[in-house]
N, CA and C atoms as an extended XYZ file, in Angstrom:
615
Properties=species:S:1:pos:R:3:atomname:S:1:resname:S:1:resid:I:1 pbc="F F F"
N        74.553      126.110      160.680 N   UNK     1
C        73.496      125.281      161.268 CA  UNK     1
C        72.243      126.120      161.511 C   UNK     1
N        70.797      125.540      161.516 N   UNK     2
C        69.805      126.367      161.527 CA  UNK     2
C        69.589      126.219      163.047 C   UNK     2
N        69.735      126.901      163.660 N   UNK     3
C        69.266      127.103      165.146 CA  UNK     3
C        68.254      126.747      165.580 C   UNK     3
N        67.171      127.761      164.560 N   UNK     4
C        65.577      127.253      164.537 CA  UNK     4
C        64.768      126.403      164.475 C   UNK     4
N        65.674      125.066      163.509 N   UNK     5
C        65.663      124.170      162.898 CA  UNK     5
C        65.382      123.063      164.235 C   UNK     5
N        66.783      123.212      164.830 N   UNK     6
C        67.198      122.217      165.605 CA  UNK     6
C        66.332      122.405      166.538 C   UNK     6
N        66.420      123.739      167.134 N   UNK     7
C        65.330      123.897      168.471 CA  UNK     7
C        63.969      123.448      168.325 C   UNK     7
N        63.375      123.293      167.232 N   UNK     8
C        61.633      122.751      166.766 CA  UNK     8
C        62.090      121.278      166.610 C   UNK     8
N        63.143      120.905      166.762 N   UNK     9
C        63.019      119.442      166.677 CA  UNK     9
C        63.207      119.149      167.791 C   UNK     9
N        64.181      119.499      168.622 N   UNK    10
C        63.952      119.237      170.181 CA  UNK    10
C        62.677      119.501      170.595 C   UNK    10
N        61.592      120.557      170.561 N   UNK    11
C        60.524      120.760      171.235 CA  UNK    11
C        58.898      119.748      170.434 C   UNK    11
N        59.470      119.609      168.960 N   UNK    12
C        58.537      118.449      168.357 CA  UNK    12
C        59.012      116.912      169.198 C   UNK    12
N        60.309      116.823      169.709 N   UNK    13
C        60.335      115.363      169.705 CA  UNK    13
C        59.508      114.953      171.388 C   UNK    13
N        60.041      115.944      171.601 N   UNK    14
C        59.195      116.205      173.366 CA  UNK    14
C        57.687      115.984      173.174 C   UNK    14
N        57.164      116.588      172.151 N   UNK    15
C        56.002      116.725      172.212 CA  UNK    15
C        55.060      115.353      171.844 C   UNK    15
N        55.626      114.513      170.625 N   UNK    16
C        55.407      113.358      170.096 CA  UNK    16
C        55.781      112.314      171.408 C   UNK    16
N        56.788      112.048      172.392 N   UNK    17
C        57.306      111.871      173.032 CA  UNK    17
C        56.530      111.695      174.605 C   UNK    17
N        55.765      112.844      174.539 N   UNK    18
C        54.859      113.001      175.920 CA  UNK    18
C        53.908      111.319      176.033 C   UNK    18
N        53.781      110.948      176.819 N   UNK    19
C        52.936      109.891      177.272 CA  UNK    19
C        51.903      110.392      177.172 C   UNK    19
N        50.545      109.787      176.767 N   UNK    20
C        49.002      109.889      176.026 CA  UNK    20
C        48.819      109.075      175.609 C   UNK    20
N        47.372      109.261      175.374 N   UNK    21
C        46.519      108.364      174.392 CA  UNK    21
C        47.200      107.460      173.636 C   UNK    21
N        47.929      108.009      172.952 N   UNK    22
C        48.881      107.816      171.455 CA  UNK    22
C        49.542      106.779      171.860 C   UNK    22
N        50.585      106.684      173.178 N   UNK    23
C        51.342      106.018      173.511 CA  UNK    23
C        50.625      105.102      174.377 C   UNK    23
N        50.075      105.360      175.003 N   UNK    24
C        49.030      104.145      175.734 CA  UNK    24
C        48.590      103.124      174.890 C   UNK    24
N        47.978      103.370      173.445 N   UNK    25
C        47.260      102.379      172.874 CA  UNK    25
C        48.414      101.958      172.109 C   UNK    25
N        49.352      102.659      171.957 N   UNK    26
C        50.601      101.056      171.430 CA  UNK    26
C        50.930      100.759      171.861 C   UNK    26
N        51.003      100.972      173.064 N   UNK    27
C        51.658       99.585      174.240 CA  UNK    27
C        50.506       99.236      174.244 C   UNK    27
N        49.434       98.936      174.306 N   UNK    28
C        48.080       97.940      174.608 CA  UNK    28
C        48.448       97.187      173.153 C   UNK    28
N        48.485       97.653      172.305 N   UNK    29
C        48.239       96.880      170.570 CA  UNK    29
C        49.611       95.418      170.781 C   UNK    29
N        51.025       96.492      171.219 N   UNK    30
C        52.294       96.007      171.157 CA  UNK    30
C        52.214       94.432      172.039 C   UNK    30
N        51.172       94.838      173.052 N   UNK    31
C        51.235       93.352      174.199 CA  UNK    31
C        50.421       92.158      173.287 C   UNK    31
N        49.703       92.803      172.557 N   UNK    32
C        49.055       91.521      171.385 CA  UNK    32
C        50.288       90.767      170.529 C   UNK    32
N        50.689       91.855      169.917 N   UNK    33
C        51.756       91.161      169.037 CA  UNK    33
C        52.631       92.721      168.451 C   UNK    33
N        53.630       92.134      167.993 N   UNK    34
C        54.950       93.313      167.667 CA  UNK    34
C        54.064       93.662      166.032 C   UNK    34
N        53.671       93.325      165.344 N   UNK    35
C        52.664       93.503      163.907 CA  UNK    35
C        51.218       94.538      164.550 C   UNK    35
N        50.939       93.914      165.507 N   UNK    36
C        49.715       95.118      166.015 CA  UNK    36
C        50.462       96.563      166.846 C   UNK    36
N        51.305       95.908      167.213 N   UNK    37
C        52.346       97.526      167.917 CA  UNK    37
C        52.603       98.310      166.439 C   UNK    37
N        53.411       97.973      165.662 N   UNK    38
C        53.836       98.838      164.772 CA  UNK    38
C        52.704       99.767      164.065 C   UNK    38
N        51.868       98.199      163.347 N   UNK    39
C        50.533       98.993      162.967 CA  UNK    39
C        49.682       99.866      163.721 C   UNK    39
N        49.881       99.944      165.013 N   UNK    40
C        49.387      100.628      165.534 CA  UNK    40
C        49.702      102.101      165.947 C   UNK    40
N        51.195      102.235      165.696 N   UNK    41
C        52.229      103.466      165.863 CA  UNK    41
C        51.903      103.902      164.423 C   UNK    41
N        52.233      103.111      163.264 N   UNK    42
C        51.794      103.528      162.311 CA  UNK    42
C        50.633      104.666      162.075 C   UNK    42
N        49.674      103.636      162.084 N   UNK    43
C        48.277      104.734      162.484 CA  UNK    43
C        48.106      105.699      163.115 C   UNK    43
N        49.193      105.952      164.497 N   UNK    44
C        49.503      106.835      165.243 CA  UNK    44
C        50.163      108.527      164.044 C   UNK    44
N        51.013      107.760      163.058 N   UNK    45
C        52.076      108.542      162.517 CA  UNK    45
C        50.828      109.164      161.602 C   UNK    45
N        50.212      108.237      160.940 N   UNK    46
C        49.142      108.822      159.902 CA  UNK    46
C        48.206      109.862      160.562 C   UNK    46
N        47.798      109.540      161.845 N   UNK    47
C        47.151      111.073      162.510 CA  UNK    47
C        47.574      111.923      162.525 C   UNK    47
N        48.969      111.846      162.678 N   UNK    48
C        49.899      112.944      162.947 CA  UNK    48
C        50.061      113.786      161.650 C   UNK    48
N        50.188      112.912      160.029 N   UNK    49
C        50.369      113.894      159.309 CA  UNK    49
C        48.875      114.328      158.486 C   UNK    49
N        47.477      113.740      159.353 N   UNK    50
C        46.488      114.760      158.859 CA  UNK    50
C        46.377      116.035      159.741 C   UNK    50
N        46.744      115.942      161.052 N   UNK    51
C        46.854      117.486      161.459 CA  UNK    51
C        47.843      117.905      161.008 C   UNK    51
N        49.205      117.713      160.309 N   UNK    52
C        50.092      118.697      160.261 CA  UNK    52
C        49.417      119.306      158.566 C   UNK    52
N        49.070      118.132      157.689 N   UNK    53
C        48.495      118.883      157.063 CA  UNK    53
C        47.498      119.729      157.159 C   UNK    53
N        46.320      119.852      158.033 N   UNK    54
C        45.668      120.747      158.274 CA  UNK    54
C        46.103      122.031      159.001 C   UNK    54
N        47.342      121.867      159.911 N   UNK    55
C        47.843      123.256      160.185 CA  UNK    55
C        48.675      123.936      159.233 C   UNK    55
N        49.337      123.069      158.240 N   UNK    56
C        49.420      123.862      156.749 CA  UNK    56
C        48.722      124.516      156.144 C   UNK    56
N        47.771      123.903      155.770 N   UNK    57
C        47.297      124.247      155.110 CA  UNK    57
C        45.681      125.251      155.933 C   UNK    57
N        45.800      125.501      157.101 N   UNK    58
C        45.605      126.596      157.945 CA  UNK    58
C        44.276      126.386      158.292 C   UNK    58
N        43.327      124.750      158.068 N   UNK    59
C        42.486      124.448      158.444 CA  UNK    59
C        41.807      124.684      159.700 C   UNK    59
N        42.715      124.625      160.497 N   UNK    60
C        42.927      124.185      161.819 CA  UNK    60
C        42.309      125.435      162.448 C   UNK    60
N        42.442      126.618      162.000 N   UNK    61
C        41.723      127.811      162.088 CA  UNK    61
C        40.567      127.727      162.369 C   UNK    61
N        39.582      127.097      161.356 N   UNK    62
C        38.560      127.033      161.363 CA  UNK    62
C        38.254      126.375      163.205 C   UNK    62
N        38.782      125.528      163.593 N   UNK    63
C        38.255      125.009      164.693 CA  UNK    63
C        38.389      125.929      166.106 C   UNK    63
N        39.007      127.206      165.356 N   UNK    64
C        39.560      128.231      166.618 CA  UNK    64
C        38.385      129.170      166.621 C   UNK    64
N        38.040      129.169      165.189 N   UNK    65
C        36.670      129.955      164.696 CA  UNK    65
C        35.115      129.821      164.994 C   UNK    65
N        35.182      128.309      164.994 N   UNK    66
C        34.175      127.710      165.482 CA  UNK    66
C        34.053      126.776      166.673 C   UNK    66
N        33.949      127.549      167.395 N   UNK    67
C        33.782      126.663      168.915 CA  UNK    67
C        32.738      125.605      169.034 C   UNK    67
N        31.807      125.209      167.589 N   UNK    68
C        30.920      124.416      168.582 CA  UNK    68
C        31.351      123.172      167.696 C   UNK    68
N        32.188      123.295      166.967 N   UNK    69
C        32.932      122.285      165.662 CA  UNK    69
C        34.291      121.778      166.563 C   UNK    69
N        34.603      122.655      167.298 N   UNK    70
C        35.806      121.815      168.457 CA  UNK    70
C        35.277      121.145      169.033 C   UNK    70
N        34.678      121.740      169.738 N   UNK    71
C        33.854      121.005      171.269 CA  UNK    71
C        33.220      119.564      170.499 C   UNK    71
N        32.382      119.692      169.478 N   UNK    72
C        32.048      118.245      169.328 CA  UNK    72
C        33.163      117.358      168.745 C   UNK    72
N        34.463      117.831      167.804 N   UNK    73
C        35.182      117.314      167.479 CA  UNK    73
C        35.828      116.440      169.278 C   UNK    73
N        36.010      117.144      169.852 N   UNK    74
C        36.881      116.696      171.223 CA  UNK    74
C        36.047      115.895      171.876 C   UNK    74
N        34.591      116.071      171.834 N   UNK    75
C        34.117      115.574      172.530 CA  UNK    75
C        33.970      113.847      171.935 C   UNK    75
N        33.908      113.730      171.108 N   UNK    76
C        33.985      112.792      169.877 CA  UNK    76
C        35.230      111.807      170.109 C   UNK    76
N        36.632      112.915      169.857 N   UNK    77
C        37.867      111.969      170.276 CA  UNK    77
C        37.740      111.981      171.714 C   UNK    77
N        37.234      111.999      172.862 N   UNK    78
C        37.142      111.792      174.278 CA  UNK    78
C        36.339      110.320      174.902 C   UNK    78
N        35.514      110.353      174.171 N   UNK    79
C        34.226      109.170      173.877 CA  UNK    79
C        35.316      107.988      173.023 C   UNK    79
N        35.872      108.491      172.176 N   UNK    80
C        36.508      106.951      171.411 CA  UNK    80
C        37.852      106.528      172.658 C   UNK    80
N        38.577      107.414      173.055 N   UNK    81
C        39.623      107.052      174.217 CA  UNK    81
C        38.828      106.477      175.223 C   UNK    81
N        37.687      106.529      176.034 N   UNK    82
C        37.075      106.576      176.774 CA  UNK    82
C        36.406      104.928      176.693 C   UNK    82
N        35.898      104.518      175.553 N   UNK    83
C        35.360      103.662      174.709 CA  UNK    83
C        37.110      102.601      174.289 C   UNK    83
N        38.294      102.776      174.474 N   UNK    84
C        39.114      101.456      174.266 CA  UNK    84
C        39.542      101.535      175.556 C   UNK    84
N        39.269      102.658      176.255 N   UNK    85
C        39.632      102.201      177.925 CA  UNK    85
C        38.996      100.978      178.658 C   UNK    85
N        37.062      100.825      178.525 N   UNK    86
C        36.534      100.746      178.739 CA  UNK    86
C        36.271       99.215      178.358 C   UNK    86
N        36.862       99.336      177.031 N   UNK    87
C        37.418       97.756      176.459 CA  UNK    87
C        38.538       97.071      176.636 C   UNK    87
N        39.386       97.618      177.035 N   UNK    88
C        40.900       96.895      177.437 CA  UNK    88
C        40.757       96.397      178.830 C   UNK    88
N        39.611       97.482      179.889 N   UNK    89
C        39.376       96.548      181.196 CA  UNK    89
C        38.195       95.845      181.078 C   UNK    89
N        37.187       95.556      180.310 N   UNK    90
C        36.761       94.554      180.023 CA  UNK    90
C        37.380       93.196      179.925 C   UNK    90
N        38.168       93.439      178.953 N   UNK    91
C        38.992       92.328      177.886 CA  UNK    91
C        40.236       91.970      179.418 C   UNK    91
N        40.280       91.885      180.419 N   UNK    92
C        41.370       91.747      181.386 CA  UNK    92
C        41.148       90.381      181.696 C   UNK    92
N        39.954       89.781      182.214 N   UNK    93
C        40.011       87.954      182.011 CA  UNK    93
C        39.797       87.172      181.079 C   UNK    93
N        39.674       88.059      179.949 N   UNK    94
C        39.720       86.640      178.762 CA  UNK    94
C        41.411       86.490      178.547 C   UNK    94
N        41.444       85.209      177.525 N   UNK    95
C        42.349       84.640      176.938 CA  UNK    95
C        42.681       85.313      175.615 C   UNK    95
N        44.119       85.225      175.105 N   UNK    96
C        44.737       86.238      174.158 CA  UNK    96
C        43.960       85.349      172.899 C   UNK    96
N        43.848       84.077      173.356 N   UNK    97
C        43.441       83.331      172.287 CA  UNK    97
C        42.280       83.386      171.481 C   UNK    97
N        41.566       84.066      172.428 N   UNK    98
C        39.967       84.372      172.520 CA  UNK    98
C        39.973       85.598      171.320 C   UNK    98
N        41.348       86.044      171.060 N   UNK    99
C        41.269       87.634      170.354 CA  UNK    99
C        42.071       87.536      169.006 C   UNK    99
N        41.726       86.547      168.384 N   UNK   100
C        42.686       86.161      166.715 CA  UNK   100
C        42.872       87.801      165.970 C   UNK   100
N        41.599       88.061      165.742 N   UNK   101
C        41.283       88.871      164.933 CA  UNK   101
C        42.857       90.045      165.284 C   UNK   101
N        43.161       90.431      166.230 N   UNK   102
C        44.212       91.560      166.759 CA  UNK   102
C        45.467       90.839      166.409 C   UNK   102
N        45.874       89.678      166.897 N   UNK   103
C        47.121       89.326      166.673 CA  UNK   103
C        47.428       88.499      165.141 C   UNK   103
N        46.149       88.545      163.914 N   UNK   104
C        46.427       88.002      162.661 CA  UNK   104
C        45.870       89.137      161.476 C   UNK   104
N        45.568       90.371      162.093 N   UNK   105
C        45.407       91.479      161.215 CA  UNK   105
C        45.833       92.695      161.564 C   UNK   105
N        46.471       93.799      160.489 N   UNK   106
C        46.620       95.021      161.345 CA  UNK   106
C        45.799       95.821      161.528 C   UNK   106
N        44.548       95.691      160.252 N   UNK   107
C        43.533       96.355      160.384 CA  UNK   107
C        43.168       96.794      161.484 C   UNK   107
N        42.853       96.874      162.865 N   UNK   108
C        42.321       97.197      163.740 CA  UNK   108
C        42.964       97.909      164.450 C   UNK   108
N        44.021       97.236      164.894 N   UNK   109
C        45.430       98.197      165.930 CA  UNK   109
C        45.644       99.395      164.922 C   UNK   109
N        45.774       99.316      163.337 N   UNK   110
C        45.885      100.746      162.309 CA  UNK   110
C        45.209      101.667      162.598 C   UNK   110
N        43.995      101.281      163.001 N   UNK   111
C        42.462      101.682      162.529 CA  UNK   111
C        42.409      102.500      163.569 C   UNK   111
N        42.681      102.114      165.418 N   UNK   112
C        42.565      102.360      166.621 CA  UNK   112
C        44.057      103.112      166.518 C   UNK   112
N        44.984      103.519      166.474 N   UNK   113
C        46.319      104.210      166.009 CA  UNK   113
C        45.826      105.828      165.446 C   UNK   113
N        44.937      105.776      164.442 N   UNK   114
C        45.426      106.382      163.516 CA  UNK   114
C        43.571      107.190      163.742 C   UNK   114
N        43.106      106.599      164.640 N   UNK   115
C        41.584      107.195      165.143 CA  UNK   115
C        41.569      108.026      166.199 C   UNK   115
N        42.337      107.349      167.317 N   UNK   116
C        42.870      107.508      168.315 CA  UNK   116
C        43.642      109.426      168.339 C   UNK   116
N        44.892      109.472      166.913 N   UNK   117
C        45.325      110.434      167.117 CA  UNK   117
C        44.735      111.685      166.361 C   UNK   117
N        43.587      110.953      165.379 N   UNK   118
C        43.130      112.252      164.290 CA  UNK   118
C        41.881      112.963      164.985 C   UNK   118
N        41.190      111.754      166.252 N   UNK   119
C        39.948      112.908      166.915 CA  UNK   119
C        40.844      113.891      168.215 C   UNK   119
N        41.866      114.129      167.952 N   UNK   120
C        41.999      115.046      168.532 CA  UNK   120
C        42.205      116.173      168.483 C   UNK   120
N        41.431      116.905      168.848 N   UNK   121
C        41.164      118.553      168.013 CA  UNK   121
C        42.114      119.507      168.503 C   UNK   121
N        42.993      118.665      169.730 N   UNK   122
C        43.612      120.386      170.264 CA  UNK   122
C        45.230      119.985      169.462 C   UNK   122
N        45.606      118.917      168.876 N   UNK   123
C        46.747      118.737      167.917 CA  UNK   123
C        46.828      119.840      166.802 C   UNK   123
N        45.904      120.063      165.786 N   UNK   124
C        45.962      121.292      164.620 CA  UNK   124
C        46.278      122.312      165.373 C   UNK   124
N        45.447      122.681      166.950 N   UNK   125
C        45.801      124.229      167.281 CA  UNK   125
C        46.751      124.311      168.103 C   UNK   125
N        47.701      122.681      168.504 N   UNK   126
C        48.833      123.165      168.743 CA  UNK   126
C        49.663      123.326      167.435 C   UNK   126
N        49.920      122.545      166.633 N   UNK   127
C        50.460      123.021      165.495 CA  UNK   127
C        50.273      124.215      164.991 C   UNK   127
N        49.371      124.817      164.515 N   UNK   128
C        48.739      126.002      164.375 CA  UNK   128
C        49.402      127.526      164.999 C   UNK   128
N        49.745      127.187      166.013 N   UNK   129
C        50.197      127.898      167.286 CA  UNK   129
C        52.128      128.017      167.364 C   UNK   129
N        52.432      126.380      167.160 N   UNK   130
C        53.721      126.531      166.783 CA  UNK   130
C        54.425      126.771      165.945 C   UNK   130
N        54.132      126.442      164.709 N   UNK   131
C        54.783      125.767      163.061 CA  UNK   131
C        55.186      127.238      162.865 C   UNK   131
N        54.152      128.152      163.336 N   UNK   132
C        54.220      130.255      163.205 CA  UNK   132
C        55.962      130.766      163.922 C   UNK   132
N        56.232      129.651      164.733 N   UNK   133
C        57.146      130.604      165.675 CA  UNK   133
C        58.127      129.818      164.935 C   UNK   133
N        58.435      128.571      164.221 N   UNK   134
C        59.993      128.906      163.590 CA  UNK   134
C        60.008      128.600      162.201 C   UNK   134
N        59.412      130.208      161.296 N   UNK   135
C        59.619      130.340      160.199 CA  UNK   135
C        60.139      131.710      160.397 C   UNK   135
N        61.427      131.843      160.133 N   UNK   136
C        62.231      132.822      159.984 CA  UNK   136
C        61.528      134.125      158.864 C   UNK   136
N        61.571      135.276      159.856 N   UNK   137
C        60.644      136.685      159.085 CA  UNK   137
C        61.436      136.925      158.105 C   UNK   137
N        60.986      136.710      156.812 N   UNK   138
C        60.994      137.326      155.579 CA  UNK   138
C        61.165      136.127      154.949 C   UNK   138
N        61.020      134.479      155.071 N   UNK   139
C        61.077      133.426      154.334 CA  UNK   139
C        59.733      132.952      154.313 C   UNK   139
N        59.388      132.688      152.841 N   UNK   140
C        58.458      131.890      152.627 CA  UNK   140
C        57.769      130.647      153.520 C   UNK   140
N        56.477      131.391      153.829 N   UNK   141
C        56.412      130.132      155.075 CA  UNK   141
C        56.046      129.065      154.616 C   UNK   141
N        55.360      128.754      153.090 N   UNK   142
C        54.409      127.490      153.202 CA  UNK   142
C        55.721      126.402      152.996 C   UNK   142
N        56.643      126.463      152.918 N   UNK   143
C        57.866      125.536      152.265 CA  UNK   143
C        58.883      125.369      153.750 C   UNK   143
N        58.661      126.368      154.447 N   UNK   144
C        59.115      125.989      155.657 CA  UNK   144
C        58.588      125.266      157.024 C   UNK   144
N        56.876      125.842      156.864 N   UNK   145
C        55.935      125.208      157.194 CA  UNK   145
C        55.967      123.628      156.608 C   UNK   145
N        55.837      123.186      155.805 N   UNK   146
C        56.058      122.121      155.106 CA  UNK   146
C        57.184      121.271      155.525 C   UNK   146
N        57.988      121.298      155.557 N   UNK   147
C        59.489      121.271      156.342 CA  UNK   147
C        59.746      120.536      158.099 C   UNK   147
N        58.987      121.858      158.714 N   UNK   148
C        58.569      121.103      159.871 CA  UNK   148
C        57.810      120.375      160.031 C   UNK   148
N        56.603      120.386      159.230 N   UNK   149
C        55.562      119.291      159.448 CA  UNK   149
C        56.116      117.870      159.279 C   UNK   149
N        57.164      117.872      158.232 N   UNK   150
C        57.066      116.903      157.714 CA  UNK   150
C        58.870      115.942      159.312 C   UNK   150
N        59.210      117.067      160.075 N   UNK   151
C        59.871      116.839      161.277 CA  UNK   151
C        58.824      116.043      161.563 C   UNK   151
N        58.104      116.862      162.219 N   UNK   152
C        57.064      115.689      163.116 CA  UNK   152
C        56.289      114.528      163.040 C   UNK   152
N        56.049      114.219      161.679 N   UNK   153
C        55.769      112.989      161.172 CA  UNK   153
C        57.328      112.007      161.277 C   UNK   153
N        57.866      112.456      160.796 N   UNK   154
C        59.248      111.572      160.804 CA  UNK   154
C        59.516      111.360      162.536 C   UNK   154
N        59.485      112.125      163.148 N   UNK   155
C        59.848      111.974      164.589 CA  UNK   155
C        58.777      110.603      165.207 C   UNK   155
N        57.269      110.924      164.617 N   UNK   156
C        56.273      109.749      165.422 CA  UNK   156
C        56.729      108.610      164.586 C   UNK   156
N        57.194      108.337      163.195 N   UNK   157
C        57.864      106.835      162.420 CA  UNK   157
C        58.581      106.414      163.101 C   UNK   157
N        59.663      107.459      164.059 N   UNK   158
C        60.399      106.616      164.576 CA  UNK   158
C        60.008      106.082      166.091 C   UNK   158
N        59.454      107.207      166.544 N   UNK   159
C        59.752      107.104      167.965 CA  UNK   159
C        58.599      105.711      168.396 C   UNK   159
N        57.281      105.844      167.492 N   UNK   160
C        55.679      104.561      168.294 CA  UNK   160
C        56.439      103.262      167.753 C   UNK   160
N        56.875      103.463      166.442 N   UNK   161
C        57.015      101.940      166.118 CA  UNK   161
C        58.422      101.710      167.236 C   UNK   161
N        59.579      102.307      167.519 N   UNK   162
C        60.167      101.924      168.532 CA  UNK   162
C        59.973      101.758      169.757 C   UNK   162
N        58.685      102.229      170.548 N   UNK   163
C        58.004      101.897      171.594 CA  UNK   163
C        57.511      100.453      171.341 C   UNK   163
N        56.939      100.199      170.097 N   UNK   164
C        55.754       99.058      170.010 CA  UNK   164
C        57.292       98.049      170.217 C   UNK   164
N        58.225       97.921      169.008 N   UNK   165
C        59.145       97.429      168.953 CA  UNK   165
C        59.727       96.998      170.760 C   UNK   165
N        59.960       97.863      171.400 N   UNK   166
C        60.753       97.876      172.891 CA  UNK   166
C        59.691       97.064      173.470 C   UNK   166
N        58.795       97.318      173.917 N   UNK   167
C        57.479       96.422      174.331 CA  UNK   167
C        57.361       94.962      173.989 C   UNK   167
N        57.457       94.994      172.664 N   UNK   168
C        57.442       93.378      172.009 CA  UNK   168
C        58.769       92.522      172.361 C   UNK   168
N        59.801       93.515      172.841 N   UNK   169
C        60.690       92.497      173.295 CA  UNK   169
C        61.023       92.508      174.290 C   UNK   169
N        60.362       92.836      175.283 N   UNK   170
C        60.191       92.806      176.914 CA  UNK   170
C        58.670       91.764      176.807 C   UNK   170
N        58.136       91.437      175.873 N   UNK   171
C        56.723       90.932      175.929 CA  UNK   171
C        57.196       89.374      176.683 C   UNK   171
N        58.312       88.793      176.512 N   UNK   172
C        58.437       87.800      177.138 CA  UNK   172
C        58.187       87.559      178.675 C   UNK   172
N        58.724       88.868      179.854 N   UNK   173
C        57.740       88.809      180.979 CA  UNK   173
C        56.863       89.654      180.598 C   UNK   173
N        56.185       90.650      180.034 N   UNK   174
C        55.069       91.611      180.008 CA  UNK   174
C        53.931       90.222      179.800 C   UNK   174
N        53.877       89.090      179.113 N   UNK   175
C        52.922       88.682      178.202 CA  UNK   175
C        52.583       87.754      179.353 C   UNK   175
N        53.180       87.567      180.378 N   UNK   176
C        52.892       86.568      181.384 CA  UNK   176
C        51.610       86.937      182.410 C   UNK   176
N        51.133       85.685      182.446 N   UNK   177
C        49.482       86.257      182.717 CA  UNK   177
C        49.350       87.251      183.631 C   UNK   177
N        50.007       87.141      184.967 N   UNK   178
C        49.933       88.015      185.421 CA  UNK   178
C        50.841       89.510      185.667 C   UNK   178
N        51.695       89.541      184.681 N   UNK   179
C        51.789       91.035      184.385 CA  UNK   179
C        51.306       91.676      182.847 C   UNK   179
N        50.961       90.663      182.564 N   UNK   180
C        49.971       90.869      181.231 CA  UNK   180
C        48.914       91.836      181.810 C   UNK   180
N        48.404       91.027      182.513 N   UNK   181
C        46.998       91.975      183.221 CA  UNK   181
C        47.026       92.774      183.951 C   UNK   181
N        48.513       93.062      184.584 N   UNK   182
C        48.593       94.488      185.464 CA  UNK   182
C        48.393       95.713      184.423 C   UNK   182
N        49.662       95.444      183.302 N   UNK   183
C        49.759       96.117      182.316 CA  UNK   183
C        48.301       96.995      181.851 C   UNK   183
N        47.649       95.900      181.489 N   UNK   184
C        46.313       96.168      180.678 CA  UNK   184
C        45.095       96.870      181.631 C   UNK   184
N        45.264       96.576      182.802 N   UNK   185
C        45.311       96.865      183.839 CA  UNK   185
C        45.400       98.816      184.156 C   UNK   185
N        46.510       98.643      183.984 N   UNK   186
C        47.196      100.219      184.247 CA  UNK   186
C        46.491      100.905      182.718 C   UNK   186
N        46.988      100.252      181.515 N   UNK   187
C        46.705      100.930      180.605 CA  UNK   187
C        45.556      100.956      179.804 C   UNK   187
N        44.227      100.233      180.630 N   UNK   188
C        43.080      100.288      180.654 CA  UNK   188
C        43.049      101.497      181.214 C   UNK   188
N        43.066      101.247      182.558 N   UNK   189
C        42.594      102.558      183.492 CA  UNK   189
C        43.022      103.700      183.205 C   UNK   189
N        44.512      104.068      182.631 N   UNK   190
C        44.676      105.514      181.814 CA  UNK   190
C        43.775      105.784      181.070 C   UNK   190
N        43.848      104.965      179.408 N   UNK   191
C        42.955      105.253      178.859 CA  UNK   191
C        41.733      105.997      179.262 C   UNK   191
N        40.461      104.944      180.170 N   UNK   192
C        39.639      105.571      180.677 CA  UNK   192
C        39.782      106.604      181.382 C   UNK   192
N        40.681      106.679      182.530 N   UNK   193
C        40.391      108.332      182.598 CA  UNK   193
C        40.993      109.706      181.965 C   UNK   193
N        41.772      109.117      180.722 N   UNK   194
C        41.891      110.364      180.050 CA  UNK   194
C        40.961      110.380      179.184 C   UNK   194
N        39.936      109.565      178.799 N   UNK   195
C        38.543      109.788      178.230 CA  UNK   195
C        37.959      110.544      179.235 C   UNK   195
N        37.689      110.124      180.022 N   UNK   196
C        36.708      111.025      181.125 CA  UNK   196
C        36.910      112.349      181.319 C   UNK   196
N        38.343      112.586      181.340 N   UNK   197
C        38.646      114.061      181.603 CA  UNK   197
C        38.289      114.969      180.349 C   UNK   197
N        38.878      113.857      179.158 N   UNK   198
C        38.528      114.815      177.924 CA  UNK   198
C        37.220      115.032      177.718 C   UNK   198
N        35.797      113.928      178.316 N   UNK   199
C        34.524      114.755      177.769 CA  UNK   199
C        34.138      115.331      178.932 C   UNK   199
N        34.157      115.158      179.900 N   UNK   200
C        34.311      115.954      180.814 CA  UNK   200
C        34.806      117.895      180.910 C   UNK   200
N        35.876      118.133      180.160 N   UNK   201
C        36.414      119.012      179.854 CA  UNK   201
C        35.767      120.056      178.856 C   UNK   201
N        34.980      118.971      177.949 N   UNK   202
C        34.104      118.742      176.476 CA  UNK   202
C        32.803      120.118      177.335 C   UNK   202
N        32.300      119.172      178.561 N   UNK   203
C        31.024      119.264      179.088 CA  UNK   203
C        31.005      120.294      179.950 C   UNK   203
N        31.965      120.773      180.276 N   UNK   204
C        32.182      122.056      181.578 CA  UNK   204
C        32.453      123.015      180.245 C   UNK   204
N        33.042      123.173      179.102 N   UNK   205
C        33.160      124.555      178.375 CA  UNK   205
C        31.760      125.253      178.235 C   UNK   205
């Protein structure tokens, strides 16, 4: 058994796993409809494998190199979290009915998924940082590198669309007006202030 193996999958699944952004906006997508949850984990998964490809392929460097290419990158994904916070407590007294466009396309929940997880700049330099510590010294890293990346994409396929999934079938009390709107509610107000902190964070470096 690969030791190494197993232990980067325990510490990738933790990591995919952590509550964020990521997971906030598919439970917001998931309370529309179980088609906007998935698509929306989806999009989640597709962020996930443009940073792993960029910490492959050792991009991700560059943003360690250039501090003023992070900072606006973060500051960028801080403003878009900040910006569906800002819209989900808006959107708290209208009607679901009022919102076709979310519950008869995936386009958008994809779009917000997969936006959501690619402006975030400190993902490559955690990858970057980890993918190094379990490639066994004297094995070819780009094939092992490759390997794990491709763990952590498989880990977010399963784990958002089974959040969106779990959500959509609790949606029977979640969808009720008034815990509909606590919900959106709560996961408005995350959103926004983990926007705030992130440009905030952006603005004090």
């Amino acid at each position: 058994m690969d030791i190494q193996l197993a232990a980067f999958t325990v510490v990738a699944a933790g990591m995919v796993a952590m509550p964020g952004a990521d997971f906030t906006v598919v439970v917001r997508n998931a309370l529309v409809s179980r088609r906007a949850g998935v698509a929306c984990a989806l999009g989640v998964a597709g962020g996930l494998l443009v940073h792993t490809a960029l910490a492959v392929a050792g991009v991700a460097a560059v943003l360690t190199a250039v501090p003023a290419l992070f900072r606006a990158l973060q500051l960028l994904g801080g403003a878009y979290v900040l910006y569906l916070g800002v819209r989900t407590l808006r959107s708290l007294g209208r009607l679901r009915e009022a919102e076709p466009e979310e519950t008869t396309s995936g386009g958008r929940p994809l779009r917000q998924g997969f936006v959501t997880n690619a402006l975030n700049p400190k993902a490559p330099i955690t990858f970057l940082s980890l993918l190094p510590q379990f490639v066994p010294a004297g094995s070819p890293a780009m094939p092992r590198t490759l390997l794990l990346a491709l763990i952590v994409v498989v880990l977010a396929l399963v784990w958002f669309p089974a959040v969106a999934l779990l959500v959509d079938r609790l949606g029977r009390w979640l969808r009720r007006p008034r815990a509909a709107r606590a919900v959106e509610a709560v996961t408005g107000g995350a959103l926004t202030l983990l926007g705030v902190v992130l440009v905030l964070e952006t603005v004090r470096l």
